[in-house]
C-alpha positions as CSV (number, residue, x, y, z in Angstrom):
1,X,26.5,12.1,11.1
2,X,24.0,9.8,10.0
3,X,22.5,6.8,12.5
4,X,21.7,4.9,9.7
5,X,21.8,1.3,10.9
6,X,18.9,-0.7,11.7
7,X,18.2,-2.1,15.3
8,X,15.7,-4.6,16.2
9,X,13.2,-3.2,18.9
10,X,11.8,-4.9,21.9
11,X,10.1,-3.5,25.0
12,X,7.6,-3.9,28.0
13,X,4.9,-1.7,28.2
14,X,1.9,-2.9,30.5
15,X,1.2,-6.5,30.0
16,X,3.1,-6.4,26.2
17,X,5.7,-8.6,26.0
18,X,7.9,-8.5,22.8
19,X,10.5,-11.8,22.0
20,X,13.7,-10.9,23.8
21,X,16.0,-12.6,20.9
22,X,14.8,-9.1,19.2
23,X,17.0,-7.5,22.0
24,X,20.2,-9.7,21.2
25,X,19.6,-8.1,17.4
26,X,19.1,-4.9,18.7
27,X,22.3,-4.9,20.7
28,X,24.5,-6.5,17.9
29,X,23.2,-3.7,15.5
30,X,20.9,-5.6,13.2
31,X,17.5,-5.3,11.9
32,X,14.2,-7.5,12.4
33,X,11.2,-7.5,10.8
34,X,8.0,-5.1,11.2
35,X,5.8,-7.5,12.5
36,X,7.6,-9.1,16.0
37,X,5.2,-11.9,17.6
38,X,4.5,-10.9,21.2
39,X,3.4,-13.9,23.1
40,X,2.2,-14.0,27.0
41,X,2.9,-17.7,27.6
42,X,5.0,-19.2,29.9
43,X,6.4,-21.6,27.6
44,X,7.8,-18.2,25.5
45,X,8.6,-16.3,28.9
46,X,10.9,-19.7,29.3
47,X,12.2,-19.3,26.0
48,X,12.9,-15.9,26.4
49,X,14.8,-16.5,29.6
50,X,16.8,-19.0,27.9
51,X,18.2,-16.3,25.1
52,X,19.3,-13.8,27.8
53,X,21.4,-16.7,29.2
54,X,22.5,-17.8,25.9
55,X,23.4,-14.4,24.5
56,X,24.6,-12.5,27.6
57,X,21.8,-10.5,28.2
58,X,19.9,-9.1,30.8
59,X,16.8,-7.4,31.1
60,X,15.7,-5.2,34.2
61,X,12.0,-3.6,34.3
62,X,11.3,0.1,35.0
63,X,7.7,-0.1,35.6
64,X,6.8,0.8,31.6
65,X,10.3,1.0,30.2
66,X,12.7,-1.7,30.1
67,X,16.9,-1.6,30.2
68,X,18.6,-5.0,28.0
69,X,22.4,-4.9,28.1
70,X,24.4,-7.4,26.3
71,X,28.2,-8.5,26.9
72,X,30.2,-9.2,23.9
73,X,32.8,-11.6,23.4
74,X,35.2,-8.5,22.5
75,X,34.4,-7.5,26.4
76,X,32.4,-4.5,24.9
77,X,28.7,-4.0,27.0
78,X,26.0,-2.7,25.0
79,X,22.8,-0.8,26.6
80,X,19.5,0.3,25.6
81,X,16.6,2.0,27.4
82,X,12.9,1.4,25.4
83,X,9.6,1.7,25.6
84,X,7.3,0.3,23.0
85,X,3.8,0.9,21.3
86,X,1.6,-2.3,20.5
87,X,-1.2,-2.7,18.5
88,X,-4.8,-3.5,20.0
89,X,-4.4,-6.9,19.2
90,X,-0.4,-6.9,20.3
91,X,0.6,-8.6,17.4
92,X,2.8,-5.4,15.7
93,X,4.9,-3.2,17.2
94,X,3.4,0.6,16.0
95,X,6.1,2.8,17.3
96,X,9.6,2.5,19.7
97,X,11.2,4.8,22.1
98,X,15.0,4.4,23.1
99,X,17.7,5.6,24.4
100,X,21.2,4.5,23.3
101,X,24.5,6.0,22.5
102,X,26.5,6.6,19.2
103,X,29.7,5.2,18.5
104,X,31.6,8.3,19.8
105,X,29.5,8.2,23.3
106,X,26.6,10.8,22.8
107,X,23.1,10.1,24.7
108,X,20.4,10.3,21.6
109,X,16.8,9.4,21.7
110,X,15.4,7.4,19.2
111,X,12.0,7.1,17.8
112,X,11.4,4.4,15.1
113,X,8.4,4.6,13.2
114,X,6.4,2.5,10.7
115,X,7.7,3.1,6.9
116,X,6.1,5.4,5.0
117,X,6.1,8.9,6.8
118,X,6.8,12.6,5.2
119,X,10.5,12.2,6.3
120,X,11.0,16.3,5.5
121,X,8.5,16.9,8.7
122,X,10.1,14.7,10.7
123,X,8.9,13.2,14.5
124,X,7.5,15.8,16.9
125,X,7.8,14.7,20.8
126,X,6.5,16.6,23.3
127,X,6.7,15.8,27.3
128,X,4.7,17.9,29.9
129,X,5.3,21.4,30.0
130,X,8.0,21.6,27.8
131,X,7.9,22.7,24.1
132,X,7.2,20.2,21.2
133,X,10.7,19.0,20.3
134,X,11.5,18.4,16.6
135,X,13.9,14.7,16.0
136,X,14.8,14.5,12.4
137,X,14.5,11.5,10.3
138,X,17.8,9.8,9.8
139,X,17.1,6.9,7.5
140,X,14.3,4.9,6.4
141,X,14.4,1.2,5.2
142,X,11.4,-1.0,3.5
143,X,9.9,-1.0,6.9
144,X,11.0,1.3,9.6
145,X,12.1,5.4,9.5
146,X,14.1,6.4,12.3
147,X,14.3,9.9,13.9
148,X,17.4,10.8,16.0
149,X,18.2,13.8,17.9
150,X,20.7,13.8,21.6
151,X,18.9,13.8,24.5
152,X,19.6,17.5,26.1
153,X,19.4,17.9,29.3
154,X,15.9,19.9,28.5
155,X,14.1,16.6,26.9
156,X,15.7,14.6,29.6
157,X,14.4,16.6,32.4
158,X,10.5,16.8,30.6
159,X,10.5,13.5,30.5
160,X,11.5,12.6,33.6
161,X,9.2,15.6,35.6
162,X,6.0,14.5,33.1
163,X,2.6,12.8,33.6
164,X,3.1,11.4,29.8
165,X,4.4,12.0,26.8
166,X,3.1,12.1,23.3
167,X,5.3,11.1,19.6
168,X,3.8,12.4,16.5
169,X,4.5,12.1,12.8
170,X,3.1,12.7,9.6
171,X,2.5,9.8,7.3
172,X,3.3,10.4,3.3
173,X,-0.4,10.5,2.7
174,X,-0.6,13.6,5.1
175,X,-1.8,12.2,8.0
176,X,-1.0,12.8,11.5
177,X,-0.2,9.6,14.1
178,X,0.1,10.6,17.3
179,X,0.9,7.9,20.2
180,X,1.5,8.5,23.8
181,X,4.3,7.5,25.9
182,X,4.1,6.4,29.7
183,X,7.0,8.0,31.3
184,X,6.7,6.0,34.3
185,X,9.9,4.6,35.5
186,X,11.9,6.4,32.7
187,X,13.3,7.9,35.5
188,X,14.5,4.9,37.2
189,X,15.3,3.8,33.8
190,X,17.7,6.4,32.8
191,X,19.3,6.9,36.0
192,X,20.5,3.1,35.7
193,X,20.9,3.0,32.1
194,X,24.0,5.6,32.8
195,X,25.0,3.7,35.3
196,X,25.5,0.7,33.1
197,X,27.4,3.3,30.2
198,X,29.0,5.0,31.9
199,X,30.6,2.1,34.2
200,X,31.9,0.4,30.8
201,X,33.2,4.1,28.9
202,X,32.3,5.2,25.9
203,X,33.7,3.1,23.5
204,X,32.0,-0.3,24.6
205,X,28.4,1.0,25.2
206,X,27.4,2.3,21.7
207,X,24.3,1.1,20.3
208,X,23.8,3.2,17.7
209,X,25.9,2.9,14.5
């Protein structure tokens, strides 16, 4: 089956603080643009606050990852677990990690990437002492590719017992990007993102269409 909607992305990592509304358009199943605006003001923070409320969504904080659910008017519940790579100057979001399910209930981890990678080599993820793990490319739009694969019990239990992690792909110009990924709080993160999923059943927590 192909994942081949788009989902906005927004996560906490450090001090990086990407526009919750993103979340709201992540949940619903909708796309945003490549370029968020993260903003460390308190007027935004305020903002922010104000489109949980207004969209029924919360946010909880796992140390580097970060859980948004949203409640739906249909009484569905919607979950993701992200983390989130920033540029230097934190004005672009270079690469997202998450955790979600598909509409027939299935854990998957997700890697979105910028556009323009060698989609036959797919993303490579690799998480202490634990083989590189190969996620396919599932789609590519004008400005994302996304790689999707389940989360086995093997990639959940690396990245839970590792240090860090690292993501790499291979851009269409055959170079190599490779990012790392704190795994601190992932497992926290997890722990309570089944909690949330698996309190509401399978048929109101996907996020993955």
């Amino acid at each position: 089956m192909r994942l081949a909607s788009k989902i906005a992305l927004l996560a906490v990592s450090g001090c990086v603080l990407v526009s919750v509304a993103a979340a709201a358009a992540f949940l619903a199943g909708h796309g945003v643009g490549a370029r968020e605006k993260l903003a460390m003001d308190k007027a935004l923070r305020a903002r922010e606050q104000n489109t949980l409320t207004a969209t029924n969504t919360t946010r909880r904080s796992f140390e580097d990852w970060s859980l948004i659910c949203r409640d739906f008017a249909e009484s569905a519940r919607r979950c993701v677990l992200f983390f989130a790579v920033a540029s230097a100057d934190m004005n672009q979001l270079l690469l997202t990690v998450s955790v979600a399910r598909t509409p027939r209930g299935v854990p998957v981890f997700i890697v979105d990437t910028p556009a323009g990678v060698a989609v036959g080599r797919g993303v490579t993820v690799a998480a202490g002492e634990v083989g590189p793990q190969r996620l396919p490319i599932q789609a590519c739009g004008q400005q994302r590719c996304r790689a999707v694969a389940e989360l086995s019990p093997s990639l959940r239990s690396a990245l839970e017992a590792a240090e860090s992690a690292s993501v790499t792909y291979v851009k269409d110009t055959n170079q190599e990007s490779t990012y790392n990924v704190s795994t601190r709080g992932f497992r926290d993160g997890i722990v309570a993102w089944l909690a949330e999923t698996e309190a509401h059943g399978v048929s109101s927590t996907a996020a993955v269409n």
